[in-house]
N, C-alpha and C positions, 0 to 999 in steps of 0.2 A: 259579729253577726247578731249577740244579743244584746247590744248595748242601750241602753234605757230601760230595763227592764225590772231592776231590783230598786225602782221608787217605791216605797211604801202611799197608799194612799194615806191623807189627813186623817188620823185618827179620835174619837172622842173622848175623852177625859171623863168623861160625866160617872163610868164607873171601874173602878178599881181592876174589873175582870176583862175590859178592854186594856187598861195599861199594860195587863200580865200578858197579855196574845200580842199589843204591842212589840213585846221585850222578847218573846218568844220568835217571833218574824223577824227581826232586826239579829236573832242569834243565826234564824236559819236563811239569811241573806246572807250573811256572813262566812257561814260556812259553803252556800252554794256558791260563791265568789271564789273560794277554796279551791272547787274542783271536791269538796267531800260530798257528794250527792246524793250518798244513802244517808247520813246524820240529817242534811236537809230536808230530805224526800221525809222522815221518820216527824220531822217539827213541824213541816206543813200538811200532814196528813193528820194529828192531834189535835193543828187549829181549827183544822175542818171539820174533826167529830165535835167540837163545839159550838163552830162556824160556818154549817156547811155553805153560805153564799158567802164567806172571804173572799173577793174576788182574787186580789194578790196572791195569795194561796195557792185560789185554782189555777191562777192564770203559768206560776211557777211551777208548780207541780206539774204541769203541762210541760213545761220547758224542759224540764228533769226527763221527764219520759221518752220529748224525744231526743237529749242531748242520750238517752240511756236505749239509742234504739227503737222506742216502742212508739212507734209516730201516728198507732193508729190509738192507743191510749189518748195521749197528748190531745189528737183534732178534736176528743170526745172532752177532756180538761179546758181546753184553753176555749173550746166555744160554748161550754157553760159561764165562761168567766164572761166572754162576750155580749151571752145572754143579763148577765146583769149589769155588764157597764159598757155599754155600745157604741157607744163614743171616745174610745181608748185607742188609739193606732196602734199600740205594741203587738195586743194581742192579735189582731188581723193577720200584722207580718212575721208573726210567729208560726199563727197556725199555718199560713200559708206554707211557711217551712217543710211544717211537718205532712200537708197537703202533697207538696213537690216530691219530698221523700217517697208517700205513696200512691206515684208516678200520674196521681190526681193532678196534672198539669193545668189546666183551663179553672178548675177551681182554685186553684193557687196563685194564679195569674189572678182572678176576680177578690181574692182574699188582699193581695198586693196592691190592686187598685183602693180597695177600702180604707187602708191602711194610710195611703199618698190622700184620699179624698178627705180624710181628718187633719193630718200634717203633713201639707205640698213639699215640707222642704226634708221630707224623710228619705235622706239620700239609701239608707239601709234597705231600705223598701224596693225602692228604684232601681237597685244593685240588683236584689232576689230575685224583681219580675222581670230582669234582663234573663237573668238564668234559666226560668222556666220558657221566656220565649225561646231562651234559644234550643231548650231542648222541646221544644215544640216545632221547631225549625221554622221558627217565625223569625227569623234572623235580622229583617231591616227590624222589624219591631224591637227585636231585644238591642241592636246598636242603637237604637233610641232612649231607650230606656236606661241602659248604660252613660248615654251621652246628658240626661237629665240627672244622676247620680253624679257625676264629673261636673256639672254646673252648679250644682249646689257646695261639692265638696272637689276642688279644681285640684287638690293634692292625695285623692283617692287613685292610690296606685292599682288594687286588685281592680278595678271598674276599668279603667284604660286596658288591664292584660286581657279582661274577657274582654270589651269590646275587639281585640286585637283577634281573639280566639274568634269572635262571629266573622268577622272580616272575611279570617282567613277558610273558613267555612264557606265563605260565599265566593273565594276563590280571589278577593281583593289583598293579594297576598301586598302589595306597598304598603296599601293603608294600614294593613296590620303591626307591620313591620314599624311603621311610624308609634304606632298606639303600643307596642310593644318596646320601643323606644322611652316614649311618655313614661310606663310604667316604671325602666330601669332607674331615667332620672329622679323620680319619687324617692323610689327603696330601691337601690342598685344591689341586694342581697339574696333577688327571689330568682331561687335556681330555676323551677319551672319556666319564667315569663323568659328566658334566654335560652331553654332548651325549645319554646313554641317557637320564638323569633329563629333558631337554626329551623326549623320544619318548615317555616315560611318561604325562610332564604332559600332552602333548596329546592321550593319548588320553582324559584325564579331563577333556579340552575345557578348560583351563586354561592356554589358548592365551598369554596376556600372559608367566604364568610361564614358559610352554614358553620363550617367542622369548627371556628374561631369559636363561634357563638354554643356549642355544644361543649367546648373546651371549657368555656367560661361555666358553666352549668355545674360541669364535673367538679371544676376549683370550689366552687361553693361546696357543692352538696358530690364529695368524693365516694359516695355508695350510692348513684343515682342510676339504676339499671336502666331507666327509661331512656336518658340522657345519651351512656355508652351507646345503646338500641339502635338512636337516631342517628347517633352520628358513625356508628358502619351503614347507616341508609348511604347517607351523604357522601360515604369515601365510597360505597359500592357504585354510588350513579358516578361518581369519579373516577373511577374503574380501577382506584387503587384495594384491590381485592385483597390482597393479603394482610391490608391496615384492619380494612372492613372486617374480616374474617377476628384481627386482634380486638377491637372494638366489640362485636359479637361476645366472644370470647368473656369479656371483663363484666358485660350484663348476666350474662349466664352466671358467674362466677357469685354475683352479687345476688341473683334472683335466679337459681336454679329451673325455678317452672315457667321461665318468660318463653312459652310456646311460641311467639313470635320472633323472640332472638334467634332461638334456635331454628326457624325456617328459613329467616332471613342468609343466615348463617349456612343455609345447606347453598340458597341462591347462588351466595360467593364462593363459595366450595367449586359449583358447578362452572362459572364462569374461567375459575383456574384449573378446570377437567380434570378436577378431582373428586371424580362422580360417585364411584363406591362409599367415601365422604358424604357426598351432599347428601344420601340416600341415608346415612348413618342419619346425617343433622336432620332431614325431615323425619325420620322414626321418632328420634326423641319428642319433636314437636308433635308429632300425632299420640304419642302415649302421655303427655302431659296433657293437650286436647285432643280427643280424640273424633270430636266433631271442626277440627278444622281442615275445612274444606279447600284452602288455598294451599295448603302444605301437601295434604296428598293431589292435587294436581301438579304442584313444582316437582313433588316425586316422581311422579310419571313423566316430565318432560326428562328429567334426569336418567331414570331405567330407558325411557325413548332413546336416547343418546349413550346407553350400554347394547341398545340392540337387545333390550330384552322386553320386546315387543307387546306381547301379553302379558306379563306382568305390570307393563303400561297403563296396560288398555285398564285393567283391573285398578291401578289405581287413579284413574282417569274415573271412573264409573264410582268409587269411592265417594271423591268429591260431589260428582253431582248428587247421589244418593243423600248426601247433607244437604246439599241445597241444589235441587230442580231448576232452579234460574243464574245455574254455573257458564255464563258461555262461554267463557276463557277455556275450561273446563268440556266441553264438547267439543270445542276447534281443537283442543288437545290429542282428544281421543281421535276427531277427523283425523290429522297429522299421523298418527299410530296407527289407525289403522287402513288407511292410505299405501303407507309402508307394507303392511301385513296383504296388503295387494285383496283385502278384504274394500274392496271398492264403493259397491252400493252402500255399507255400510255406514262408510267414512262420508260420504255425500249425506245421507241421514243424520249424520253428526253435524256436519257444517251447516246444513238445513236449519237442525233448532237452534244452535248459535245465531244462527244470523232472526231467526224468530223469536231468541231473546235480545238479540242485539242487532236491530236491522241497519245499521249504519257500518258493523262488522267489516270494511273491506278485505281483512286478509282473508276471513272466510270466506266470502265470494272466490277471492284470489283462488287459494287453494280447493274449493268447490270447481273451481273453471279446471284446474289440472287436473282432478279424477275425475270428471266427465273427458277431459281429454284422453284421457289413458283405457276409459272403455268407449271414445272414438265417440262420441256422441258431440260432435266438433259445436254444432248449430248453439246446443246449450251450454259448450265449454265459452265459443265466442259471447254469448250471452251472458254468461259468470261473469266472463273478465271484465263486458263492460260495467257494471252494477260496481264490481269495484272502482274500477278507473270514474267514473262518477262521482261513488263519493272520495277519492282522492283522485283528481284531476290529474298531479306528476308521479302517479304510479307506474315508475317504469319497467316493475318486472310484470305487470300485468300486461300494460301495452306490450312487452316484447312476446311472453305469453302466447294472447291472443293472438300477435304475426305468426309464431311456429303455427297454432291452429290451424288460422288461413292458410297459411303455404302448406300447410300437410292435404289442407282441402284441394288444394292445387289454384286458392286464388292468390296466384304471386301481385296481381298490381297492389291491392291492400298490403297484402303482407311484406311483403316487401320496404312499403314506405314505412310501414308502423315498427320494422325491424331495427329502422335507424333510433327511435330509442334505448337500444342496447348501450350505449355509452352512457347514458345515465343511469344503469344500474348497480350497486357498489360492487361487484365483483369486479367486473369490467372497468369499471370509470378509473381505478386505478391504473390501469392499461392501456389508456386513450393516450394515442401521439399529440399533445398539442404543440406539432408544429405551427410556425408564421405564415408559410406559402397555404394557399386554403385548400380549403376540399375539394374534390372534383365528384360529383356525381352524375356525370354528363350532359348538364344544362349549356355549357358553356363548349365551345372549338378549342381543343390543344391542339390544332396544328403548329407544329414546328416549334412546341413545348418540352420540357423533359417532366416527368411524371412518376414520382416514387409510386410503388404498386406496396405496398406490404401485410404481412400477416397479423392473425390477432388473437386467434384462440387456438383450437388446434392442430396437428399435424394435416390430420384428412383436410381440412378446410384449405388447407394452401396445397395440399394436392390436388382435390377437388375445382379450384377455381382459378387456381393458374393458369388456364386455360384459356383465360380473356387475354392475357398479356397479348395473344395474337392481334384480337381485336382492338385494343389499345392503339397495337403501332401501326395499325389497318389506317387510325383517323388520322396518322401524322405525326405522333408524339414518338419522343422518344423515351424509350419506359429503361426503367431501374427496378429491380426487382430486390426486395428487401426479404430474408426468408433465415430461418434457426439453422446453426451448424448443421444439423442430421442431414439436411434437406439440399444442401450446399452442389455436392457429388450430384445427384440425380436430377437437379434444375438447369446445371451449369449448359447447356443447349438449347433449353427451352426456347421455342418460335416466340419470336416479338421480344426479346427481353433484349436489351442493349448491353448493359452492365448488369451482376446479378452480384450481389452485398451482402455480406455474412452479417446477423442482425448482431450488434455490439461493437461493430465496428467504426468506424467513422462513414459518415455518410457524403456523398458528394452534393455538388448544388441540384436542384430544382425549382421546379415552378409551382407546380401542384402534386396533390399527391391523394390516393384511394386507397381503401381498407379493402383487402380482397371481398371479404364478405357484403362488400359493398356495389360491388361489379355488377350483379345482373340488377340490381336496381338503374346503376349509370346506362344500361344497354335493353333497359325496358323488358328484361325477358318472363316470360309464361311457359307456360310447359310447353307448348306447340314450336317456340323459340331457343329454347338450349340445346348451345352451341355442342353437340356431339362431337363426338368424334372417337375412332375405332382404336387409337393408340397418339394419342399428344406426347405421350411421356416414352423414354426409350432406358434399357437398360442396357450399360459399361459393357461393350462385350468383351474385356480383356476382365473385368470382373465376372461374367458369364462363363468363363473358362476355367478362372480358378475354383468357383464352387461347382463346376463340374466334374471337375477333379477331388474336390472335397468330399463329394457324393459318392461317388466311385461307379462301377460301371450299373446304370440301367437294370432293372431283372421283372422290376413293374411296373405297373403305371403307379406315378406319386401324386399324390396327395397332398397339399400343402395346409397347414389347418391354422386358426385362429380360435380359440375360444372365449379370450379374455380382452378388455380394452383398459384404459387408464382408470385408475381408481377416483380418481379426482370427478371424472364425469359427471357432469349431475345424474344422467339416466343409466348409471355405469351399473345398479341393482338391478335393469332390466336387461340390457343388451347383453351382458356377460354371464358366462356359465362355467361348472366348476369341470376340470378334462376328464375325471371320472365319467361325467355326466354324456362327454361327448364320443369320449371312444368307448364308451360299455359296447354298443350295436354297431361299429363300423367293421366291416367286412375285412377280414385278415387277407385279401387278395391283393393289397396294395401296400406301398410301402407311404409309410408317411411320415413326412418334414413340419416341425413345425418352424412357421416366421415369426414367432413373439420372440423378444430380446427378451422381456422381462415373464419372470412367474411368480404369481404367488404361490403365498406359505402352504396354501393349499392343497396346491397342484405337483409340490414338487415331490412327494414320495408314489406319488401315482406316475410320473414323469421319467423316474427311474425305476420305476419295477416295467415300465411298460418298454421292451428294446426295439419295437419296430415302429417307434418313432424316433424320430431324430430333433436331436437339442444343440441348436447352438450356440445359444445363448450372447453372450461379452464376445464372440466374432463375429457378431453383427454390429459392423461399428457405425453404420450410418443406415441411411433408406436407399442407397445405390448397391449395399451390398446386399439390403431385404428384396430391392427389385431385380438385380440377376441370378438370387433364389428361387424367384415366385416363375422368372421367365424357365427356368428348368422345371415346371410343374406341367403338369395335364390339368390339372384342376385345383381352383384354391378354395377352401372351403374356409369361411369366414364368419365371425359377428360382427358388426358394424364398429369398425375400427378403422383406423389409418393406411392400413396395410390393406384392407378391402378396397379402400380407392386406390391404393399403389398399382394393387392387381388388374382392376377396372381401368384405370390409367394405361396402363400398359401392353391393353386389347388381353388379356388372358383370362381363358375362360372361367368367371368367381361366381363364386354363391354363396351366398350372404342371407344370412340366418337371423329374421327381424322380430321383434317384439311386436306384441298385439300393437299396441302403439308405438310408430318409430319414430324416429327423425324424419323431420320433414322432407329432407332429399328427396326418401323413398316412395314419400306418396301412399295411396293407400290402394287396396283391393288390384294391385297386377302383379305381375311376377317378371318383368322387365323394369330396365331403367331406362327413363330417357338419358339422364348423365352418360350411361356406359352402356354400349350397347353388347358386350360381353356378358354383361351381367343379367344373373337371375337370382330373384328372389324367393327364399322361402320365410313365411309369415306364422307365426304362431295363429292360435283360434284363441276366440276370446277365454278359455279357460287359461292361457296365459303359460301353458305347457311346452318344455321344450321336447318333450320324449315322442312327438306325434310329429314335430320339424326335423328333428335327429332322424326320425323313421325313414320320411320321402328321402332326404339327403341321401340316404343308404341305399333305400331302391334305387334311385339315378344312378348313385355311383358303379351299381350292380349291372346298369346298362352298358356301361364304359366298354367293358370286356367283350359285349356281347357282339 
């Protein structure tokens, strides 16, 4: 960096007192050569009380102060030296130096010009004012200036590594790769320029090479925290998390206070749902910095996924408090408090996200869902599309916006836009790709055979088995493809030819439909589904035995439902805890419940409570739930499987819905078109079930009367 610099000027001879300051500068070159900089600093500071325009002197004495730190000393030394010999290049790219140091960018760039304008071929120079462009973020300019450095001097390895370093700045992560390449063939020793080449690799997801190239970094330079750092980057985007975690691990180890290791390190914690962990690794990182603002939002995604909801939100609110222009950071807190069913709020959050990040699609996204869920449909469809724009194969938005529309009751849109459900990754796993093609009813099956099958879950293939009639109405003949449970209670079903246990082996066909796909093949709207009073029938030699089960009559019974699958996406809204349902239900009746399963929840409230009945593992199938539900007077239900059983089965349900439901149910009535059995009761937008719990209990207080 300082090379040229301890030339003595031509000295004069003419008197004795110049030889002696001679001999005196040629000592303290010597020693500054050393690395002794305070002897030196002590020789050119006495030539100066004799000398004070020695230029050499001043010019070094400059150099000392800021090789010693003090770079605003120095600008003030080296450009008195300047002032008296103007025409010297050293001092130029010296000062400049000490200029860049004090982050005087633009004048240090102009001190490096100076510097090149006396001696073109001063590659040193060329090198420095690469550096100050680049942290100027004039990045073509510094890979020029870089690449003027490399032409004069073609085996300068550091000019290749930063050129590589602007490259990859500018996102030309090859060319870097190449220029970082350059650098290694030079001096194949420089651990940095092979830990930048892994950074590069990985962002060209060339993960294997990345972790080689961070491997090589380590071999050099075996205490290189940075190095361990990047390369659990590299195995976490690889998703070997528990390498990532060991990696972490050995930078910590090395550099105790690498607040960045340790966040990184809560990330992979999390991703192996060892959250109380990650939560530990992000503390560490925030009390090492305590302004960093990406570690307490990774926290909060991590308490988000303990369900410890406001303590989220809190350290959601954290992050931005560091830095106002957090959007990762407010879609966070939208997400949390979404959850916390704190609605408008969450919409507020997703708002300035996308106002610091207006290309944000998932914010849109998840903006479209909490307008959905306080039913404000017009601007939920609105949301979605804003995403689906700027990501064109967004298919959980498109699917989305279909549930909106069909909740709106517009099935033609919704309906078609539904058929992107197969490309979203929950599902895409679950996509039949059979040979024989689709059918969506473009095409005549007359005198075809046509798999019918299911895809998500139970209710859905109770719910729509119902076309199988209409199926073999056009000529086909239909195969019905359905899960064990479901087996028993289909085995009659109108229109079905053969009915196939799914795991089975399958027979031939021609073509084949996804139930959920049927009222799209049959064009239908609300004014068009196919009703009907009872499709489905329950085993009456099973209707017998759990009459027997029950034992004799003495009330009317009550069949109940509280809970649906945990797996649901809306399963936080539609489900409630039994406490919550039977605190206000009228002791005048006897009540069954039809859930097979319960949660951990519910089950010490389930056994203090004896006038309900539990039967838990002898419910072995939906044939044995359906000649249950037919011994009922009433089945009172949350939107679950079993509510369609009952609706299926013409018996009279009531079905206890979220402010915002499933689309099935449509909004603002209290009938189904699906089931004409069915009534609905609707929460209010305060999202309460103890005002839905109430009417249920007045009704059922009617029963008797």
């Amino acid at each position: 960096m300082f090379k040229n610099i301890f030339k003595p000027r031509n000295a004069s001879s003419r008197l004795a007192a110049q030889i002696q300051t001679q001999a005196k500068f040629a000592q303290a070159i010597a020693l500054h050569q050393r690395g002794q900089l305070a002897q030196a600093r002590m020789i050119y500071e006495e030539i100066l009380r004799s000398m004070p325009r020695h230029f050499d002197a001043l010019h070094l004495l400059g150099v000392i102060e800021y090789q010693s730190k003090n770079p605003r000393i120095a600008v003030d030394l080296i450009g008195k030296a300047i002032e008296i010999s103007p025409n010297d290049a050293a001092p130029y790219s010296n000062i400049g130096l000490a200029l860049q140091e004090l982050k005087q960018l633009d004048a240090a760039v102009a001190s490096f010009d100076n510097a090149i304008a006396i001696k073109p071929d001063y590659f040193e120079a060329y090198f420095n004012r690469g550096i100050a462009l680049q942290q100027l973020k004039q990045l073509d300019a510094a890979i020029a200036s870089f690449d003027k450095a490399i032409a004069i001097k073609p085996d300068y390895a550091d000019a290749y590594s930063n050129r590589g370093s602007a490259e990859q700045e500018l996102g030309q992560f090859e060319a870097a790769i190449a220029s970082y390449d350059k650098a290694i063939a030079i001096k194949p020793g420089l651990a940095e320029v092979h830990s930048n080449r892994g950074n590069a690799l990985k962002e060209l997801a060339q993960l294997d090479a990345a972790i080689a190239s961070f491997d090589k970094a380590i071999a050099l330079k075996p205490d290189y925290a940075d190095a361990y750092y990047n390369r659990g980057g590299a195995l976490q985007q690889a998703r070997q998390f528990e390498a990532a975690v060991a990696s972490y691990d050995r930078a910590i180890e090395i550099k105790p206070d690498h607040a960045e290791a340790h966040s990184n390190r809560g990330n992979a914690l999390k991703e192996l749902k060892q959250l109380e962990a990650a939560v530990a690794s992000y503390d560490k990182a925030i009390a090492i910095k305590p302004d960093f603002a990406e570690a307490h939002s990774n926290r909060g995604v991590a308490l988000q996924e303990l369900k410890q909801l406001d303590a989220a939100v809190s350290s959601f609110d954290a992050g931005i408090a560091i830095n106002p222009e957090f959007a990762e950071a407010y879609y966070n807190r939208g997400v949390a408090l979404r959850e916390l069913k704190q609605l408008d709020a969450a919409i507020g959050s997703f708002d300035r996200a996308i106002a610091i990040k207006p290309d944000y699609f998932d914010a849109y996204y998840n903006r479209g869902g909490a307008l959905q869920e306080i039913r404000q449909l017009d601007a939920a469809v609105a949301s979605f599309d804003m995403a689906i724009a700027l990501k064109p194969k967004f298919a959980e938005a498109k699917v989305n916006k279909a549930l909106a529309l069909l909740l709106g009751g517009d099935f033609d849109q919704g309906l078609k836009l539904y058929e992107w459900r197969w490309e979203m990754k929950e599902l895409s796993e679950h996509k039949r790709n059979f040979p024989q093609p689709l059918w969506l009813g473009t095409e005549s099956i007359k005198g075809m055979t046509i798999l019918l099958h299911g895809e998500q879950g139970m209710g859905d293939t109770i719910q729509l088995c119902r076309y199988a009639k209409l199926v073999a109405a056009l000529g086909a003949r239909v195969i019905m493809e359905v899960p064990r449970q479901l087996f028993g209670l289909l085995q009659d079903l109108d229109g079905v030819t053969e009915l196939i246990e799914k795991g089975t082996r399958l027979p031939a066909f021609d073509c084949h439909c996804p139930l959920l796909s049927l009222p799209l093949a049959f064009k239908t709207d609300v004014t068009t589904i196919p009703g009907s009073p009872n499709y489905l029938r329950s085993d009456d030699s099973k209707v017998d035995k759990w009459a027997m089960r029950l034992g004799k009559k003495t009330k009317k019974r009550i069949g109940i439902v509280w809970s649906g699958f945990t797996g649901h996406g809306n399963d936080h809204n539609r489900s409630m805890a039994l406490s919550r349902l039977i605190a206000t239900l009228s002791h005048d009746y006897e009540y069954v419940s039809l859930q097979k399963d319960v949660r951990k929840i519910d089950i010490a409230t389930l056994e203090s409570n004896l006038r309900i009945k539990h039967y838990g593992d002898e419910l072995q199938d939906f044939s044995d739930t359906a000649a249950l539900c037919s011994l009922m007077d009433v089945v009172v239900s949350v939107d679950t499987s079993v509510a369609h059983l009952s609706g299926a089965l013409g018996k009279p349900t009531w079905i206890m819905l979220p402010f915002s439901p499933d689309w099935r149910w449509l909004l603002d009535r209290n009938d189904s078109p699906w089931y004409p059995s069915v009534k609905l009761y609707r929460q209010n937008a305060d999202l309460d079930w103890d005002a839905v719990i109430e009417r249920v209990n007045t009704d059922l207080q009617l029963l008797s009367e």
